[in-house]
C-alpha positions in Angstrom: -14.6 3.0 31.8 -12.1 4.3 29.2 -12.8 3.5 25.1 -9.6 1.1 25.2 -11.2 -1.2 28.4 -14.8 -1.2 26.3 -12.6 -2.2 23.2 -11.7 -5.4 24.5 -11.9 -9.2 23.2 -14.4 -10.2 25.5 -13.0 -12.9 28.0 -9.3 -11.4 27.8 -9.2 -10.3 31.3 -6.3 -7.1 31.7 -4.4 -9.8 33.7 -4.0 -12.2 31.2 -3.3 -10.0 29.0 -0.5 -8.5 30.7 0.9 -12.0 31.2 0.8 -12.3 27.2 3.5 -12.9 24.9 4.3 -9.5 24.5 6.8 -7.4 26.0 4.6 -4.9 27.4 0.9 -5.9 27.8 -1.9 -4.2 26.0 -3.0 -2.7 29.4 0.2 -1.0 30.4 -0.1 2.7 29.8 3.5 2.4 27.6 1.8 0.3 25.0 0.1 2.4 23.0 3.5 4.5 22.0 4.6 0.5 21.3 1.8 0.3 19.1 1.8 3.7 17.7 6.0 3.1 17.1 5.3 -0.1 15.2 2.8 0.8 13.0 4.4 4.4 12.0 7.6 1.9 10.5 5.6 -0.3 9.1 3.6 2.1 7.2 6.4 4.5 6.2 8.3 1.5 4.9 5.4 0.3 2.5 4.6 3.9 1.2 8.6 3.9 0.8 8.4 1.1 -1.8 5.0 2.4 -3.9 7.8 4.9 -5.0 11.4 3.6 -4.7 10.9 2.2 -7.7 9.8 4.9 -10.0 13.4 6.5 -10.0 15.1 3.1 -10.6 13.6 1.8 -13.1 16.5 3.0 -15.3 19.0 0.8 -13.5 16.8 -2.1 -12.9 16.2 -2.8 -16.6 20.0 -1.9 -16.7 20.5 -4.5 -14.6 18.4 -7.4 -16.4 19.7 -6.3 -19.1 16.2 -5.3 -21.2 15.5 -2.3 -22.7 11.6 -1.3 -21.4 11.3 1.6 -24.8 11.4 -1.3 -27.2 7.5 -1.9 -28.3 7.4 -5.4 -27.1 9.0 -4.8 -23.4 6.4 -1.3 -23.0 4.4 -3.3 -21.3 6.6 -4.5 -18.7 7.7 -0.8 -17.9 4.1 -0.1 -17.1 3.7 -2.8 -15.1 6.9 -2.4 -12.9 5.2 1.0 -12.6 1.8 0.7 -11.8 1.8 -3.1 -10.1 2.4 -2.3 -6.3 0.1 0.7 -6.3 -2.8 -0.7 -7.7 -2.6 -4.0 -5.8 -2.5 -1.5 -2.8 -5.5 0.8 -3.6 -7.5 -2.4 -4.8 -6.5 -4.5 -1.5 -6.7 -2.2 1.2 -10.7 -1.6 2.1 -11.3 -5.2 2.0 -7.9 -5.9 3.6 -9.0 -3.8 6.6 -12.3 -5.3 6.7 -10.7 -8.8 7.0 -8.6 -7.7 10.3 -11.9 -6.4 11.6 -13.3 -10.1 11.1 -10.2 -12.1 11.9 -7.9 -10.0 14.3 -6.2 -6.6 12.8 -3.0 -7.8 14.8 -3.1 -10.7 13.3 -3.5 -9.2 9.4 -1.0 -6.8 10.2 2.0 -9.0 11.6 1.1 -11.5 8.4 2.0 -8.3 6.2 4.9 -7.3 7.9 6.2 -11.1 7.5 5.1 -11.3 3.8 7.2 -7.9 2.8 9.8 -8.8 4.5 10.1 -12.3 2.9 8.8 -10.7 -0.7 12.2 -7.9 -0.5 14.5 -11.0 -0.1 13.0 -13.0 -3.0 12.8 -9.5 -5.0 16.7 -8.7 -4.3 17.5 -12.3 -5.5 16.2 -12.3 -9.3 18.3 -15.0 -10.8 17.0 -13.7 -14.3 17.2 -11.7 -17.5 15.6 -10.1 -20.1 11.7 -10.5 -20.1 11.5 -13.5 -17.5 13.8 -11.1 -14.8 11.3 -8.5 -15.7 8.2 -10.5 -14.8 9.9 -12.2 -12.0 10.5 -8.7 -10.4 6.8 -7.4 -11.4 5.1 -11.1 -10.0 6.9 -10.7 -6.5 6.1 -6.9 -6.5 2.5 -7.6 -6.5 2.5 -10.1 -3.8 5.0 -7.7 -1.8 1.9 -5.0 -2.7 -0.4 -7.5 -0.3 1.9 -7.3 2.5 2.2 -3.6 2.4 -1.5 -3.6 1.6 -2.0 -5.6 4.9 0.4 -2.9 6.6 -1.7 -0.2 6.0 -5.2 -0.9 6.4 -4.9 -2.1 9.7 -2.2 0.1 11.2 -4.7 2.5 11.8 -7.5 0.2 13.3 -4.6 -0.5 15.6 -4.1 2.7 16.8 -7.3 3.4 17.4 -7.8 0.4 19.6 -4.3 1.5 21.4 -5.1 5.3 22.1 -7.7 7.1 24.0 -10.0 9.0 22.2 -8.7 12.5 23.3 -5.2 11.0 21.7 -6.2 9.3 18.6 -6.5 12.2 16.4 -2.5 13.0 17.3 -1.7 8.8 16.9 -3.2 8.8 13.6 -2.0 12.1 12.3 2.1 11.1 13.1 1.0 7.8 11.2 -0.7 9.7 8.1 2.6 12.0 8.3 4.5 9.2 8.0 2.9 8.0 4.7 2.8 10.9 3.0 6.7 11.1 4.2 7.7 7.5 3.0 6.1 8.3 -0.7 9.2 11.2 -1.1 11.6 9.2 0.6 11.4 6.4 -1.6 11.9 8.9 -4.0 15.2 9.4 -3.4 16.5 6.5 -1.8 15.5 4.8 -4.9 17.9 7.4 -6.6 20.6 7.1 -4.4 20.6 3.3 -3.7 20.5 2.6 -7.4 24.0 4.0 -8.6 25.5 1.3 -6.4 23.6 -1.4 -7.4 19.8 -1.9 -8.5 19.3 -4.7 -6.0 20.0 -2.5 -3.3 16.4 -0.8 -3.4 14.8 -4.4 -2.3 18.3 -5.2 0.5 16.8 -1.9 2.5 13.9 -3.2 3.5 14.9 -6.2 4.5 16.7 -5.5 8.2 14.0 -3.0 8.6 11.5 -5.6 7.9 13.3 -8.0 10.1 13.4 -6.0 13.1 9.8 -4.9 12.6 8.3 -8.2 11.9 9.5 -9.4 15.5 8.9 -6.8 17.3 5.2 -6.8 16.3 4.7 -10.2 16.5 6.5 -9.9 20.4 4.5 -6.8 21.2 1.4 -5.9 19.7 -2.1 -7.6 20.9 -5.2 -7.8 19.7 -7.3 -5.1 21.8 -10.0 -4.7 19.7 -13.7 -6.6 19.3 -13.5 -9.0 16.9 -16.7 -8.8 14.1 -17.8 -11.5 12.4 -19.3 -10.8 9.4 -19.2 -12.1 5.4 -16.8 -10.3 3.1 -18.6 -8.3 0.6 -17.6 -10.6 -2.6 -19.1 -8.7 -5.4 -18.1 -5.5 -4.7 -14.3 -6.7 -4.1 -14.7 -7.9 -7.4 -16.5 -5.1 -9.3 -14.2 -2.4 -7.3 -11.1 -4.6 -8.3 -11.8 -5.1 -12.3 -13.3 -1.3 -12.4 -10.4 0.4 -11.1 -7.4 -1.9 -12.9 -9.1 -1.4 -16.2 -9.1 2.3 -16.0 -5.7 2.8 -14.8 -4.8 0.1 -17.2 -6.6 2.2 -19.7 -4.5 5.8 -18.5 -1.8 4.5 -18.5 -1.7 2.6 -21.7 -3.5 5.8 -23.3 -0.1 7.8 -22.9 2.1 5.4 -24.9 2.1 5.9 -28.9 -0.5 4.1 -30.9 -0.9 3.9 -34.9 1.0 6.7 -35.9 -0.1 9.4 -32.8 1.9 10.3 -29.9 -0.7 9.3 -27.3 -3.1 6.3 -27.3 -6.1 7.6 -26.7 -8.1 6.1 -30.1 -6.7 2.4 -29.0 -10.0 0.9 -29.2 -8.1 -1.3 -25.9 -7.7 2.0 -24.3 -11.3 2.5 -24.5 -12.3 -0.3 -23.5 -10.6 0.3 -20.5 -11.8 3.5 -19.9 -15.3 3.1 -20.5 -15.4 -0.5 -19.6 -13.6 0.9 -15.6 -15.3 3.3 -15.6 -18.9 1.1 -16.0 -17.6 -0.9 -13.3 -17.3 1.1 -10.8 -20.3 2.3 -11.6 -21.8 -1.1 -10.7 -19.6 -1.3 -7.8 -21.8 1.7 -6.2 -25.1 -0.2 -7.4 -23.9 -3.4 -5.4 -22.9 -1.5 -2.2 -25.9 -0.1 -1.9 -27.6 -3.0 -1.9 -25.3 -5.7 0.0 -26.5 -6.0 3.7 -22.4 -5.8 4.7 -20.8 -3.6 1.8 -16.9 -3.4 1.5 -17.3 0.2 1.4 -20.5 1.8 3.0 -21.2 5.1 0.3 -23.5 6.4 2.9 -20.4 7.9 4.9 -20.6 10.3 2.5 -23.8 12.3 3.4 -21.4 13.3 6.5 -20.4 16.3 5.6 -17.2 16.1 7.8 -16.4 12.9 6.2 -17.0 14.0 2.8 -15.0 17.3 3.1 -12.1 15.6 4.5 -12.2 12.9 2.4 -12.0 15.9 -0.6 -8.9 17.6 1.3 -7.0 14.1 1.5 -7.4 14.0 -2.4 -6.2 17.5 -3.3 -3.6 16.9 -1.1 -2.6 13.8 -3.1 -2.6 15.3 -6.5 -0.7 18.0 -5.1 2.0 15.3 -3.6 1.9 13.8 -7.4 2.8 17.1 -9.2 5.6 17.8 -6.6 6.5 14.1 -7.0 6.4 14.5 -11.0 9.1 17.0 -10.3 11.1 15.2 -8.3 11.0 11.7 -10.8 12.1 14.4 -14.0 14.8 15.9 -11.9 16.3 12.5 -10.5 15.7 10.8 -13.9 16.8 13.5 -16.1 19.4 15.2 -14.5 20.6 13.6 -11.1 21.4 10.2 -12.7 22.6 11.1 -15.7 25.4 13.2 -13.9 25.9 10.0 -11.7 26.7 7.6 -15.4 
């Protein structure tokens, strides 16, 4: 019996499952290049948009007409910056653990639906100044869910889809198209915002479209559903830990009383030591919860420690070439363009 017959809901018989709503059923050999399809544009278009925005920002505040280097507006610079991608590395383990409980179809088609409708209402800011600016930064974080719900469960997906001898290839063209989508919102975000600002939100809407019908017409649910209890405290301790240290980072590189970094902001601190107690708590509590949102015993595995390390030296490599590119599309690239 292959892994993708053991993997399924019990009582959906191959038959009935054929019959489906879908286009092609979950047992057809075609489906898992269906799946694997869908879930490669879904993720490349959320890791598109943690970054499109970093080399807009110039013509976004352009457009709703506030300058973010004025001391009062700082605040909503950072925030533009920093909102999507922390919502997204807050959301995503718990998110993932929800589709193993209520269906990772299910999660992921909801995320698809939500981006989609989030990039409409983005594009459509009917504001200025400071209420434009926390119009765009509110509907960015809900977006962040969506794309949140996008990737934690478009792997889970493929690995109910794919045989085991294919899933390392399935999820290594999906991981490829992540890291992909994080330069590519680079510069679409560049290019899209000489002709007008809105224009980085109006791209992901046919995209999002067309993807949010196809999943919802093709993909099924082929993997045992879990019930469990979500892991409460350590969503919460995880959540407040990591937002107050990157809160604290971030805010520690703006000027403060006379200094050209903020590091002595007794906020900053706070922030800092305060995240970084926090998470230190969030450890305590998943060792102890019976169901933990994140079980740290995966990492006496050395093979799942090691890779773990590679996939984060690889991603501060990614932000030092990415670095680059914001300086050179900031500085000189847009400039050029007026």
């Amino acid at each position: 019996m292959t892994t993708r017959e053991t993997d399924r809901i019990p009582g959906a018989s191959a038959t009935g499952r054929h019959r489906g709503r879908g286009w092609i059923g979950a047992d057809h050999p075609g489906y898992k290049w269906v799946a694997l399809t869908n879930t490669t544009v879904g993720m490349l278009i959320a890791t598109i948009n943690s970054s499109i925005v970093l080399i807009s920002l110039p013509g976004i505040f352009t457009g709703i007409r506030l300058d973010p280097l004025e001391p009062a507006n700082v605040s909503y610079l950072l925030w533009m910056l920093m909102g999507y991608m922390l919502v997204t590395a807050v959301l995503v383990v718990a998110l993932g653990r929800l589709g193993d409980m209520m269906g990772r179809v299910r999660i992921y088609n909801a995320g698809f639906l939500i981006f989609t409708i989030t990039s409409v209402i983005l594009s459509l800011d009917p504001f200025h100044g400071g209420s434009g600016a926390l119009w765009l930064i509110g509907w960015r974080i809900v977006q962040a869910v969506g794309g949140s719900m996008l990737m934690a469960n478009s792997a889970a997906i493929l690995t109910d889809a794919f045989p085991a001898r294919q899933r390392g290839m399935a999820l290594g063209v999906n991981m490829v198209a992540g890291i992909a989508g994080s330069f590519l919102g680079l510069v679409l975000g560049g290019v899209l915002v000489t002709w007008n600002w809105r224009s980085i939100f109006w791209v992901n809407v046919p995209i999002g479209l067309i993807g949010t019908v196809w999943a919802y017409k093709s993909l099924h649910e082929t993997g045992i559903r879990r019930p469990g209890r979500m892991d409460w405290w350590g969503n919460i301790t995880f959540a407040i830990g990591l937002t107050a240290l990157l809160a604290g980072i971030t805010y520690g590189i703006q000027p403060y009383g006379g200094h050209t970094m903020g590091w002595t902001n007794p906020w900053v601190l706070a922030g800092l030591i305060g995240g970084a107690v926090m998470l230190a708590v969030f450890c305590v509590v998943e060792a102890k919860v019976p169901e933990p949102m994140f079980p740290l015993r995966l990492f006496r595995d050395a093979a799942f420690a090691g890779g773990n390390a590679a996939t984060l030296l690889g991603a501060i490599a990614r932000g030092g070439l990415q670095f680059m590119l914001i300086i050179w599309l900031q500085g000189i690239w847009l400039p050029l363009h007026g």
